[in-house]
Structure formats: structure tokens, C-alpha cells
N, C-alpha and C positions, 0 to 999 in steps of 0.2 A: 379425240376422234371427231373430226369432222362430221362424217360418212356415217354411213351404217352399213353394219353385215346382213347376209341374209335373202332369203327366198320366199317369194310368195306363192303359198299352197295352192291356191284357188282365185277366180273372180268370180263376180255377182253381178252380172248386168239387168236381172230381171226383177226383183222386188227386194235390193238387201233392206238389215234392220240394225239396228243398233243408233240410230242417229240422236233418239233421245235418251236411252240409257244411260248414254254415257255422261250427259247434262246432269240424269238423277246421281251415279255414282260421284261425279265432281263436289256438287253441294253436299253429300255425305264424308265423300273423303276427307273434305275441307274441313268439317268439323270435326272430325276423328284426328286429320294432323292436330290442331288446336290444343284437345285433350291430351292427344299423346305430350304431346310438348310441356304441360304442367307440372307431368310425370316425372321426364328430365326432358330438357333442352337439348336441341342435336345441334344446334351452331350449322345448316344447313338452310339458307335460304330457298326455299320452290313457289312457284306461283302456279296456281290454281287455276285460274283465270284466265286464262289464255284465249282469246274465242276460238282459233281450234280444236278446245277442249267441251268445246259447245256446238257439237254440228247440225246440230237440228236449228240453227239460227241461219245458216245458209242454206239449208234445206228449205225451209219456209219461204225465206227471200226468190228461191229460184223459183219455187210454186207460183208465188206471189206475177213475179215477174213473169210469166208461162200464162197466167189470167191477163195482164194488161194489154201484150204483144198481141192476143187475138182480141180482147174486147175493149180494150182502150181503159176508160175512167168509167165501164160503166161496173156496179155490182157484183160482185162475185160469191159465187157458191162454189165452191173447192169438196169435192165429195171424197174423202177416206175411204178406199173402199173394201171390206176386208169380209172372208167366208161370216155366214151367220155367229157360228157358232166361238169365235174367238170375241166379236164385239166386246162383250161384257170382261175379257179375261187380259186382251193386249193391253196392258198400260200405256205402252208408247203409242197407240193408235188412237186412240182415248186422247190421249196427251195433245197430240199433232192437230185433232181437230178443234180443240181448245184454243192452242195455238196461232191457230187460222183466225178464229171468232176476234181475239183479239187484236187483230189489224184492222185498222179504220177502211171502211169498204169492202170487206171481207168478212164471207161467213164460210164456219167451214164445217161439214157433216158427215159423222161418224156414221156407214147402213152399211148395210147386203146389199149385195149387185143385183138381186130379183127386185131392190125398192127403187131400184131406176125405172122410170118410164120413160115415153114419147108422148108429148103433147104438142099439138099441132108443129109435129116433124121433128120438135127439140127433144134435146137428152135432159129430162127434167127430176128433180126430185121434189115429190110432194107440192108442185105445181110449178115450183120453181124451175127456172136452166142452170142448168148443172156448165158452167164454163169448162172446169178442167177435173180430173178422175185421178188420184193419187191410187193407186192400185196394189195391194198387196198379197200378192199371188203369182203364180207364174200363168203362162198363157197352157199351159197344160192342164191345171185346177180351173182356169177360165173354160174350157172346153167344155170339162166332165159338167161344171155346173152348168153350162148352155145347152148340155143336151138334159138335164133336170129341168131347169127349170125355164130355157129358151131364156136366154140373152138379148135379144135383139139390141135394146138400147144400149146395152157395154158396147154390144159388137160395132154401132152406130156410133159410140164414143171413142172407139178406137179408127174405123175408118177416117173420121173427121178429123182426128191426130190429138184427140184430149187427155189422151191417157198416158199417164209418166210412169214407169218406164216406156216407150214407145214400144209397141211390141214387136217391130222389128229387129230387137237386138236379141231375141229369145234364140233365133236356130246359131248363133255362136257364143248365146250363154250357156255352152258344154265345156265340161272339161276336159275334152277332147279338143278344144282347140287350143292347149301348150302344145300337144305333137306338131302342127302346125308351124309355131312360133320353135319351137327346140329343132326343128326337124326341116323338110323339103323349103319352108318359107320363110327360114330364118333371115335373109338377106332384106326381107320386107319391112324389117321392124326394126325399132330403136334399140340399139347395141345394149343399153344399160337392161331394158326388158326379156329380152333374149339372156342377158349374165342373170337374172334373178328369174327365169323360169325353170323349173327343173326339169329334165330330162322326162316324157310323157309320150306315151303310146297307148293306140286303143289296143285293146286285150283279148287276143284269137287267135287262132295258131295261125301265123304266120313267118315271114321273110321281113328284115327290116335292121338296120343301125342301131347300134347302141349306145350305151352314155358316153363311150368313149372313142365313137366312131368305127369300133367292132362289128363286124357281118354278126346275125344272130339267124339262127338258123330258122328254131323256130320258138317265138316268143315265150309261149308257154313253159315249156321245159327249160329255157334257159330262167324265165320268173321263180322256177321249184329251185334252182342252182344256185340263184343270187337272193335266194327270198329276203335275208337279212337287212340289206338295202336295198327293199323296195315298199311301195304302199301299193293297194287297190283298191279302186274309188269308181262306185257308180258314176256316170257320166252328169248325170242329173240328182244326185242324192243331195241332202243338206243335213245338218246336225248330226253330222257321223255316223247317218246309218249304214250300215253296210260294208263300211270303211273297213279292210284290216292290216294292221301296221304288221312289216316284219321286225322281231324279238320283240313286239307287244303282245301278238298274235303269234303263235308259237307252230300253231298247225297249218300250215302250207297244205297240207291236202285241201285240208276243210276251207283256206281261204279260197286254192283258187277253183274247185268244185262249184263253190257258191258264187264265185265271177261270172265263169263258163253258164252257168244253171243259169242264172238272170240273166247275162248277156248284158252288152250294152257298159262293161266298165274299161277302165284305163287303169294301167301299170304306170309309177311314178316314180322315180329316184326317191329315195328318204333321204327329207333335210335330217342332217344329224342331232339327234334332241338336243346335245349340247351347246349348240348355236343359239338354241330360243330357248333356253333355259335361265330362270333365275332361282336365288334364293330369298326367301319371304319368310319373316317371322309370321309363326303359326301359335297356339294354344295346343298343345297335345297331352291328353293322361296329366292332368293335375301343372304342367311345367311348361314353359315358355322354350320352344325350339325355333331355326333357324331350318327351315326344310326347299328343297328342291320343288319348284311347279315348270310345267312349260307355260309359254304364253303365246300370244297372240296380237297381232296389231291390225286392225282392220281400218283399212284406209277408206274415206270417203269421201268422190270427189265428182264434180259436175261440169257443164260446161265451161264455169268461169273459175275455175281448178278446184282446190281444196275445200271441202266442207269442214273438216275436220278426224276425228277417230274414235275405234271404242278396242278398249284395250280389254281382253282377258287373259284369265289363268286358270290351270288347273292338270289334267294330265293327258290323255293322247284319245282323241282329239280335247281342243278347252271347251267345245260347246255345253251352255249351260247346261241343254239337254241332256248330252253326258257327264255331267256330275262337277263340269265346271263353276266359274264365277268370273267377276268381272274386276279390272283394276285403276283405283284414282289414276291417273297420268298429272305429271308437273314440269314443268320449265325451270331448270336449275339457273341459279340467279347466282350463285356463291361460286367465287374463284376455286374454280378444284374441278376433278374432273368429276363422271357418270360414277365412274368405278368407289372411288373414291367416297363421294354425296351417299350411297346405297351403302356402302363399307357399315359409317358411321350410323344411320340411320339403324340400318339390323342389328350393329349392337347396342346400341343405346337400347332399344327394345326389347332386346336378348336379357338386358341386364334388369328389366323391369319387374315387381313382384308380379307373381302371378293372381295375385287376388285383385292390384289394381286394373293390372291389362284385362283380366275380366270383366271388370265393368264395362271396359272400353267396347269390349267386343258387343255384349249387350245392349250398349248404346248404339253399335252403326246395326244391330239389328232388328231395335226398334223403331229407329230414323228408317229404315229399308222400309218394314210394316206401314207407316206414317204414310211413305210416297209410294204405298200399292208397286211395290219393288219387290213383286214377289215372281215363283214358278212354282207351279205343283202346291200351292197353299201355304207354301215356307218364305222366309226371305232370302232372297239372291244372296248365294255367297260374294263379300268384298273384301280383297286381299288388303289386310294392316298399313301394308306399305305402299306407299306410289311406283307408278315407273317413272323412271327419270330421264329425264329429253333435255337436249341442246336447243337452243335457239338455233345454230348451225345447220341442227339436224331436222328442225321443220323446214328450212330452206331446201334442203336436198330432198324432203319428203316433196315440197311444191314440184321441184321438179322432174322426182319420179314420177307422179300424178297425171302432169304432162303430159310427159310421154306414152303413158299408158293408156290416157284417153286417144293419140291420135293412133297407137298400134289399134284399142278395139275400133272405129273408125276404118282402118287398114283390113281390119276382120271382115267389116260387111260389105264393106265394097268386095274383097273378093267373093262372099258371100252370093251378094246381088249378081257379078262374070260369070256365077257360075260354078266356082274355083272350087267352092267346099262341097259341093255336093254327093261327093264319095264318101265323105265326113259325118256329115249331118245328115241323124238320124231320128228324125222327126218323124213322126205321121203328116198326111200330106194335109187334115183337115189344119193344121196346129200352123204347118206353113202356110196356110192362106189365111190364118188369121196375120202372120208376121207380113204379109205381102202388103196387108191394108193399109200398116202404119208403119213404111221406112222409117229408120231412126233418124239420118245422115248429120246427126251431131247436135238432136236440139235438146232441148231439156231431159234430163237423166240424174238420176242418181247413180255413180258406180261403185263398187265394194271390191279391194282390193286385200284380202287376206294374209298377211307380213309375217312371215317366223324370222323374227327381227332380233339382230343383238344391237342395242346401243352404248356398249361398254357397262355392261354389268355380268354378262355371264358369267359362272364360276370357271370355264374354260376358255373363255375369248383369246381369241390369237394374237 
């Protein structure tokens, strides 16, 4: 397999995360392969290393690069900027300003957006000029806390265009805009992005096409018919709240009750779990199994394409927050195929005692402890096994990426015509904060969500 199978759930144009996690999961995985390998040998070549297994290294560089273009060679103060109360608890945000400190000419600082001022006119911190605002939040959390605590100087750092993600890309960071791309505007976008969006509608009783170019009379009632294969997803929700999958979520009243009652969600094709399905040795009741997770590939990419990814796993949705974890990724170096490389690996593992592979596990969950690789006071769960990628198939990832970047691009421009406005469903304070700082392509980070098969599925076609 060249290619890869598969659809992406969602994007993230407004603050995605995962850029450093996946840096901390690599140097852990890498030592967990290591160990495992003493164990028995799997005769499977993978590298680790990869630097788009490290995306927080072109994250940084873009930063980097976003301070020079406006201020030249002079100083940089690069501000993280994240609610009060996470500071002390995001490791990756922690991490990032670290990160920064450590480039020659570069400072970079971890505050709350009330520790911004204005000193004579500049966006400063603690007397310094603040060049550029790494932002972590969406422009709707910027809001609430501008009417708290008056923003001025964010809002001053977003007019002036120092804020990454620009905040004009928020009123088409919905997930309302697949209907767009599956639907009336499909002809606007890259063919390859349109085959990997899934069928999406917003959610109300209405008139409108279906997945299969079927009249649907009226959405709702036809959602209670077809509930099995479908999802509903707040428009703006993140870490699956809200989310409910049909034959995970079993009660269609209750689900779409709670749609209708909030308002504001989209109906979606369900990828089929078995498409983004692996199986990963686990530790279960005393005995070493080989069990079923879904996963995830989160794509991240900028203006100068790929950052790299973060992979999880776990069950429906994999957000940590729902009770997921996250997964080493490796570049298969040994002649043989995906299917094949994964085969060998699970059993070799499968066949391990279970008193050694418990050490193992104890090990990657002290290492997690060590790199503040935690949530909720525990260590982030990390799947035993890697996922395994082609070199082939990063090339096909650059050039999905691509494309992706110039379809959202494609979004705001009709955005800016006019085009979406039936669409987006913003309060109008939220758009004039997005009016200050058009995006039109400059520094970003974007998060592309992947229910990816790369030939390991237990079912792959």
C-alpha cells in the first residue's frame, strides 16, 4: 500500500494541541521498543526518528520564523499564551516556552492573557514587547475572558496580526463547514479532500441531499432511521463532549433530544470503526491479550506543509479526555509490508511472560511520570506497540496536507464574499474579533483528524 484508507473526522484551525506530546511519546516509545526487544527480538526494523515524528520542531521554527518577518534580527519575546488556570498543569505549554528560551535570540513566556499590557502603545510583557502571541484558546474563550477581565492588549495583539492562529480562521473552524465541502461547494475543493470528507449536515429539521444523493425529506426523522450510521457533533465541541456515535450510543431519542436542545450540532456519516481499527497488545486480568482500539492520526501542518503528527488510541472517541491514550509511531525500514511488520510484532509480544511485560509497562509509566506526561494526576496511557507508516505513505500524507491547507484558504475566502454566512453561526462580537486578523495564509498551525488505515487493520479491504 502506497496510499492510505480513510476519512478525517474533524479539523482544528483555531488552537490544535498535540505538537509536543507526541515528541514526549516518541522518546518513551523508543525505549519501551528497546526493552521489549531483549525480551524477544521481532526481526522488524522501525525508526523512531523521524522528524515528522517531532512536530513541535517545525512548530517552533514557524514561530520563530513569524518573529523575524515582522521584527528582523531584533529580540524576541514569543508569549504562550494560555487561561490562568491550566499554566501550572499543560506540559506541552510549559514545554513550548522552554522551547522558545532555547533559541539564540529568543525568549519565550509561559502567562495569562490579563499579564499582557500596553506600554507606551506596545503589546508588552512585564515591560518587554511581546513580538508574537502563540494562543491557546479559541476566540470564543478570548471573548468570555475579555469581558472578565478586558483584554485590550490581546485584542491589540490580534489587530496588529501577532497572534497564531490568526483569528480569522475561527468563523470556518466549525464543523459545519464538511456540509460545505460534501455538499453545495463541493466543485471548489481538491477532489482528494472532498473523497476524505464525510457526508456532514447541520442538524434541524429540514430539506436537503443525502449521502447518497437521496432527497431527504426531513433530516431529523430520517437521523432517527438511519441512526446506525450516523455521528452528532456539536459544531464547536472538542474532546468528545457531546458527541454521540450510533451503535455506541444506543438511544437515538436521548441523542438527538440533546442535538435539538443545544442547537448548534451537525449529523455526520460514521466512518466505519473498522477502517480505523487496530489491534495492540494489552496486559489484561493477570495475561497478555492482543485487543481491539480505535485510533487516530492527527495531522499537523503549516504554511510550509507538514509539521508532523500525534497519534492516539483508545475507543469512540480516543480523546484522552475520554479515557484514551496516545501511540509511539515508526517508519518501517524492513522489507515487508504494514500488515505484515504489526503481524510479527503482536505476536512476539503476545507470546511474552506476563510478569516480564509487566515490568515493561511500569517502565513506560514511570518514564510518562519523569516527563510530567500525565492527565487527571495519572500517567497518559501509551499503547506497547507503535503504529507503523511507510515512507511512501508520509509522502502521500505531504500531499494531502497540501491540499488541505489550500481547500481551508478556499473556506475563507468564501468566508470573507460573503458565501458562508447562512453557515456561520457566530455571535457577531466573536466576528469582529475574526475581521481584525484575516488569516489569508500566514503562519498557522492546522490539525487534521485522520480515521486512517495504513494496512494494519484487522479488516482492511
Amino acid at each position: 500500500m502506497r496510499d492510505f484508507y480513510g476519512y478525517h473526522s474533524e479539523w482544528n484551525l483555531g488552537s490544535p494541541g498535540g505538537w509536543d506530546y507526541q515528541r514526549i511519546t516518541q522518546i518513551i516509545g523508543k525505549e519501551i521498543w528497546a526493552e521489549l526487544q531483549k525480551i524477544r527480538p521481532f526481526e522488524v526494523q522501525l525508526d523512531f526518528d523521524h522528524p515528522l515524528l517531532f512536530p513541535v520542531e517545525g512548530f517552533v521554527e514557524m514561530l520563530v520564523e513569524a518573529h523575524r518577518r515582522r521584527e528582523g534580527d531584533k529580540p524576541a519575546l514569543i508569549a504562550v499564551v494560555a487561561e490562568q488556570e491550566t499554566l501550572e498543569d499543560v506540559t506541552e505549554n510549559r514545554n513550548l516556552a522552554e522551547r522558545l528560551n532555547a533559541v539564540e535570540g529568543v525568549s519565550g513566556a509561559l502567562l495569562a492573557p490579563q499579564e499582557l499590557e500596553l506600554k507606551n502603545g506596545r503589546v508588552c510583557w512585564r515591560g518587554r514587547p511581546v513580538s508574537i502571541v502563540f494562543m491557546d484558546f479559541n476566540t470564543d474563550v478570548l471573548l468570555d475572558l475579555h469581558r472578565k477581565h478586558g483584554l485590550q492588549p490581546l485584542l491589540q495583539a490580534v489587530k496588529e496580526g501577532r497572534v497564531i492562529n490568526p483569528r480569522g480562521t475561527e468563523p470556518i473552524n466549525v464543523k459545519s463547514m464538511f456540509e460545505v465541502v460534501t455538499g453545495w461547494g463541493r466543485d471548489r475543493f481538491h477532489p482528494e479532500t472532498v473523497r476524505r470528507t464525510p457526508w456532514t449536515r447541520q442538524f434541524y429539521a429540514r430539506r436537503t441531499q443525502g449521502p447518497a444523493g437521496e432527497q431527504i425529506d426531513d433530516l431529523v426523522e430520517w437521523t432517527r432511521d438511519h441512526w446506525d450510521e450516523l455521528v452528532l457533533k456539536p459544531e464547536r465541541g472538542y474532546s468528545g463532549k457531546g458527541v454521540r456515535v450510533g451503535m455506541v450510543n444506543n438511544d437515538v431519542d436521548e441523542a438527538i433530544n440533546l442535538a435539538l436542545k443545544e442547537g448548534n450540532y451537525i449529523v455526520q456519516q460514521k466512518i466505519p470503526l473498522e477502517l480505523w481499527a487496530e489491534e495492540i497488545p494489552a496486559l489484561r486480568e493477570g495475561t497478555v491479550t492482543v485487543e481491539r482500539y480505535q485510533t487516530d492520526f492527527r495531522c499537523l501542518f503549516g504554511p510550509r506543509g507538514m509539521f508532523g503528527f500525534l497519534g492516539r488510541y483508545g475507543g469512540v472517541p480516543t480523546n484522552v479526555g475520554s479515557g484514551g491514550g496516545v501511540q509511539p509511531l515508526a517508519v518501517l525500514q524492513s522489507e515487508m509490508s504494514v500488515r505484515e511488520a504489526v503481524s510479527r510484532i503482536n505476536e512476539a509480544i503476545a507470546a511474552m511472560d506476563y510478569g516480564d511485560l509487566r515490568q515493561v509497562v511500569e517502565r513506560q509509566k514511570q518514564l510518562a511520570l519523569e516527563h510530567d506526561f500525565t492527565y487527571l494526576l495519572g500517567p497518559i496511557k501509551i499503547a506497547l506497540r507503535p503504529r507503523v507508516i511507510t515512507a511512501a505513505q508520509l509522502k502521500a500524507l505531504e500531499q494531502y496536507c497540501a491540499a488541505l491547507w489550500a481547500d481551508c484558504l478556499e473556506l475563507e475566502r468564501m468566508w470573507l464574499a460573503g458565501e458562508l454566512d447562512h453557515m456561520v453561526k457566530i455571535e457577531e462580537e466573536e466576528l469582529e474579533i475574526a475581521r481584525l486578523q484575516p488569516w489569508g495564509g500566514s503562519a498557522a498551525i492546522i490539525a487534521s483528524d485522520g480515521l486512517f488505515d495504513f494496512g494494519s487493520s484487522p479488516d482492511a479491504p
